[in-house]
N, C-alpha and C positions, 0 to 999 in steps of 0.2 A: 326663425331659428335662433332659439335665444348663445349666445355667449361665443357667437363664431369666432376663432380665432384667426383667421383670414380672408382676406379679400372675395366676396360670398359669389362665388361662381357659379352660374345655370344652366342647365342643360339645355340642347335642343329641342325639338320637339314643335310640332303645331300649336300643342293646348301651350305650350310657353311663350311661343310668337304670337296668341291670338289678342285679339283689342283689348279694354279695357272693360267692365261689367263683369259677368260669371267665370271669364275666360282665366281671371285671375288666380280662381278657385283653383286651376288645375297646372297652375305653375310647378316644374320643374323645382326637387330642392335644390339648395346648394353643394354642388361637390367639392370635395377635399382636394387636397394637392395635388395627394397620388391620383386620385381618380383623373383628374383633367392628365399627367401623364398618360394616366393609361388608355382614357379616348385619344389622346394625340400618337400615341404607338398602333394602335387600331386603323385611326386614319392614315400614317405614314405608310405601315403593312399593306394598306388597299392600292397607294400609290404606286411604291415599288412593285407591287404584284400587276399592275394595271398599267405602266408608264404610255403603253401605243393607244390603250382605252378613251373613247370620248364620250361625248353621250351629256345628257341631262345628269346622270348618276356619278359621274365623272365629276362633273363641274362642282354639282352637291358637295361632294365628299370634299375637295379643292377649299372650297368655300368657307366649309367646317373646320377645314387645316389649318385654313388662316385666321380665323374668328378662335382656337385654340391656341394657338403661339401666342395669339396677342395676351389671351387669360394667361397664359406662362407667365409674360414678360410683364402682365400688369402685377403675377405676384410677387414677384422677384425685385421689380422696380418699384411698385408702389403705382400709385395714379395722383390726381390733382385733387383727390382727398383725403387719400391714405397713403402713411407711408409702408414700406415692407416689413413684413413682423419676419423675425428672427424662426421661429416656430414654422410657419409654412415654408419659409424655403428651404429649412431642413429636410422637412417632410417632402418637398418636391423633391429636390436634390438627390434626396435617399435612394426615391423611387424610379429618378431618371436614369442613374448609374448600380442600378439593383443589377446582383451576379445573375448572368446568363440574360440579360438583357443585350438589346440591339439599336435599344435607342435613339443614341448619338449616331449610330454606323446609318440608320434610317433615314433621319432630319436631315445628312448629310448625302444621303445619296437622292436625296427626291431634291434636294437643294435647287438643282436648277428648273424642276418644273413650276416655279413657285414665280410670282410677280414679283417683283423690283420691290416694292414696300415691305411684303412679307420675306425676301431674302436680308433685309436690310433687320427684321425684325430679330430672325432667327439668329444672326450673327452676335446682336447682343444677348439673348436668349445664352447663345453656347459661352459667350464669355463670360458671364453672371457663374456657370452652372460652373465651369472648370475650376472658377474659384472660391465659388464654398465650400465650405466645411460643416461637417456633423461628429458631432461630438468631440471638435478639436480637429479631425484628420480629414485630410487632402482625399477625399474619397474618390474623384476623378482620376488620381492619379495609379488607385489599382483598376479602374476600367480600363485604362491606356494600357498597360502593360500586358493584362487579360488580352486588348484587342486593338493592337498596332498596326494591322493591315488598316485602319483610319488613316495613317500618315499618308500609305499608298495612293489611298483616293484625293486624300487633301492635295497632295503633291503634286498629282497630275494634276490637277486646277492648271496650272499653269501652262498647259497646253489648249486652254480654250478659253478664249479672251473674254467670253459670257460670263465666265463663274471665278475667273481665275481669283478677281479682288476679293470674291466673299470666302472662297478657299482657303486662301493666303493667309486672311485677319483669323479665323479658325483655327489654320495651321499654327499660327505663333501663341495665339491663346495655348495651344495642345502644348508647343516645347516650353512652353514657362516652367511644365511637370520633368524633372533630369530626365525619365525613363522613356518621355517622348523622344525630348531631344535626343537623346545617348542612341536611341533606334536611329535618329534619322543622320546623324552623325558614324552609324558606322555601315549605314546602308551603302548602294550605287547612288544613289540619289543626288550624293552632294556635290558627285561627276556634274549632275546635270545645271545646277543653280551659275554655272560659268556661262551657259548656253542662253540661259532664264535671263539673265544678268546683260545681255548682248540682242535683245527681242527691239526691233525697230520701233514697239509702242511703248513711249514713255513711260507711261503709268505702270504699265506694268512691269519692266525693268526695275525702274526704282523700288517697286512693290515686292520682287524678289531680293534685289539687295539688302532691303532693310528684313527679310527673314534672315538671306545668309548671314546679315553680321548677326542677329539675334540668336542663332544657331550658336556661330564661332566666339561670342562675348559671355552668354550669361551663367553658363554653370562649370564654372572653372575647371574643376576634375575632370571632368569628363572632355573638355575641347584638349584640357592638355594630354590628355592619352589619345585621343583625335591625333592631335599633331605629331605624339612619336611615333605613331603606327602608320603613318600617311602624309611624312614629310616630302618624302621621295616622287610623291606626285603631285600634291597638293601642290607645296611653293611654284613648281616652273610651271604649273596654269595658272596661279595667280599671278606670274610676274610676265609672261605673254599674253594671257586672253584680258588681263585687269591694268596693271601699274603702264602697260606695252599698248594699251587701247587707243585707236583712234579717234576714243569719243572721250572729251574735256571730262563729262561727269563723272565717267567711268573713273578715269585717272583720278580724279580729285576724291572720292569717295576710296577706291582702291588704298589708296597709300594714308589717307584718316585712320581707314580699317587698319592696315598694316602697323601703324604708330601705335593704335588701340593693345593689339594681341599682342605685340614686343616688348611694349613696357608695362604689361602686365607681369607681376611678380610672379603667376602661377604658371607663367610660358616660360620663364626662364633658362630650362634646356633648351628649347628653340629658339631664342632669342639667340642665343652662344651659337648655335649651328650657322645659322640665318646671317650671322655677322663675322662669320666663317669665311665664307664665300666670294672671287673674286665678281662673279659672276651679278649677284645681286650688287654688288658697291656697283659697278657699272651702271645698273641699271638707277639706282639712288641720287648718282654723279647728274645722273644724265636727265630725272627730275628736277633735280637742284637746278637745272639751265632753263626749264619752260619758263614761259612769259609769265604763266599764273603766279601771283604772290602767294597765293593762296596755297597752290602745291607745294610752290620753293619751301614754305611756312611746314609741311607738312614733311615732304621731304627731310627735311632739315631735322625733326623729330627724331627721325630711324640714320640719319646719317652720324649723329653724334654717338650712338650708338658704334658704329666700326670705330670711329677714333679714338673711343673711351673704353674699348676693347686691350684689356690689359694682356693678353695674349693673341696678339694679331699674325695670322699667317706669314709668312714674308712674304707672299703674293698682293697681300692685301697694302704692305708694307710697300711693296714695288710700286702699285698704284697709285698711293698716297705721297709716294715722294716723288715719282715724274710728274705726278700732277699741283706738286707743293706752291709754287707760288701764282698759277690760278686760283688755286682754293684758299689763297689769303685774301688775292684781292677782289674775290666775290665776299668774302667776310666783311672785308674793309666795307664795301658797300650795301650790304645787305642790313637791312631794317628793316622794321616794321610799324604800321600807322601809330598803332598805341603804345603806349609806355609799358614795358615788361620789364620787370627785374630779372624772374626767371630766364629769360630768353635771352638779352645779357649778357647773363652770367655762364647760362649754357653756349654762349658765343664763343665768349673769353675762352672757356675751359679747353673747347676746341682748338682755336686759333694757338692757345699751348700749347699742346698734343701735334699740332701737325708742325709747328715751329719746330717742337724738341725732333723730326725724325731728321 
């Protein structure tokens, strides 16, 4: 097939699997991009149509699913001879996310009947696809909005420790698009990542943390209208079930996080609420005393925050002056391993502020 523009894919078939001699003759051409999409929706359809099905026919079809994702990902990636031509993975791209398809919602619900290699396949598979572009535009990102009930299923991952990891990496590939995030931000959902967040099995805790901060960090507008619309519940479950944790990581990530969203310029009305409150200084105060340098370090971030608070409650004012010359003389001693200018200087600044009250 002269002038293939990509990576020459073949069909199944016997006369394509048989030996070498005449067998050749009856090879299989090569399919296009869209085409291996479209056997790979064929196959996924049989899947989900068939999930309690076993059998010879079963297995077949399985088989084929997985020997087509791999042709996906060898077009999208390239292989150890070629690399990805710009051209085929538009044309795949095009055809995975074509209106009134079900594609992604497919690959992702047959996800767990798949082996360990081939789930490992697919999850690059979907992070390739989410982020190309055809003719310039984010074309996943009108499939996501078309069909957000995807979040739902990704979400629950986290209720089943089998799937949960490849769910997850899926899921954060999805909110890199605002219109995911912005859904899963104004869902019930993000009740639940407190819960996801507090799971006995390491991996998977941390594996939810690091969605929620990617949730609450990357698309500014949208977390800061998050926050004004759901300050009132949000904060006092972060500040009991997270910074109030009996578990070291939790707190240590908890209040990174917290440092993260406050000195962000685009939280800045929440920032002024948050540093409002006599309630959170307490709980800051009482950071600032763990063993961890690490938190005190962290701590210390958001606590200069109320002192550099040029309109401070007199509540806040009360606290800071019954507590005025403890919190000098944790100043006086408080350091850290490496040399900081910054940190320093944000010392000094404080140690003035709680002097002048």
């Amino acid at each position: 097939m002269a002038g293939c523009l990509w990576p020459c894919v073949t069909g199944g078939g016997a006369a394509a699997e048989g030996g070498g001699g005449s067998g050749s003759l009856f090879r299989s051409k090569a399919r296009s991009p869209a085409e291996v999409v479209r056997h790979a929706r064929e196959l996924l359809g049989f899947v989900a149509a068939n999930h309690e099905a076993c059998g010879a026919k079963r297995e077949h079809k399985m088989a084929d699913l997985t020997k087509t994702i791999r042709e996906i990902k060898s077009i999208l990636y390239g292989n150890g001879d070629a690399e990805p031509i710009d051209e085929a993975c538009s044309q795949l791209t095009k055809e995975f996310f074509k209106e009134n398809t079900n594609c992604l919602h497919l690959l992702i619900i047959c996800l767990p009947r798949m082996d360990l290699e081939t789930q490992k396949d697919v999850t690059q598979v979907t992070a390739n696809l989410l982020r190309q572009k055809v003719d310039y535009r984010m074309v996943a990102s009108d499939y996501l909005e078309e069909n957000q009930d995807i979040m739902e299923v990704l979400i629950s991952g986290y209720d089943n420790m089998d799937i949960a990891i490849h769910y997850s990496a899926i899921l954060r590939d999805c909110i890199r698009h605002q219109v995911a995030a912005r859904y899963v931000l104004e869902s019930q959902h993000m009740k639940k990542f407190f819960h996801y967040i507090q799971y006995p099995d390491f991996n998977i805790a941390s594996d939810a943390f690091k969605t929620f901060k990617e949730l609450l960090t990357r698309h500014k507008s949208s977390v800061a209208e998050f926050f004004s619309n759901n300050y009132d519940w949000f904060f006092p479950e972060f500040n009991s079930k997270l910074l109030s944790s009996s578990n070291y990581i939790i707190r240590r990530q908890a209040i990174q996080l917290l440092g993260d969203i406050l000195l962000d310029k685009s939280n800045t009305t929440v920032m002024v609420r948050y540093v409002s409150s006599k309630d959170n200084l307490i709980i800051l105060m009482n950071l600032l005393r763990e063993q961890s340098r690490a938190i005190q370090v962290e701590a210390f971030r958001v606590f200069k925050l109320f002192t550099g608070n040029p309109k401070k409650p007199p509540e806040i004012v009360g606290i800071l002056v019954t507590n005025k010359s403890k919190i000098l003389r944790f100043l006086a001693d408080f350091t850290i391993e490496k040399e900081d200018q910054q940190f320093e200087a944000d010392k000094a600044q404080v140690v003035t502020e709680i002097s002048a009250l």
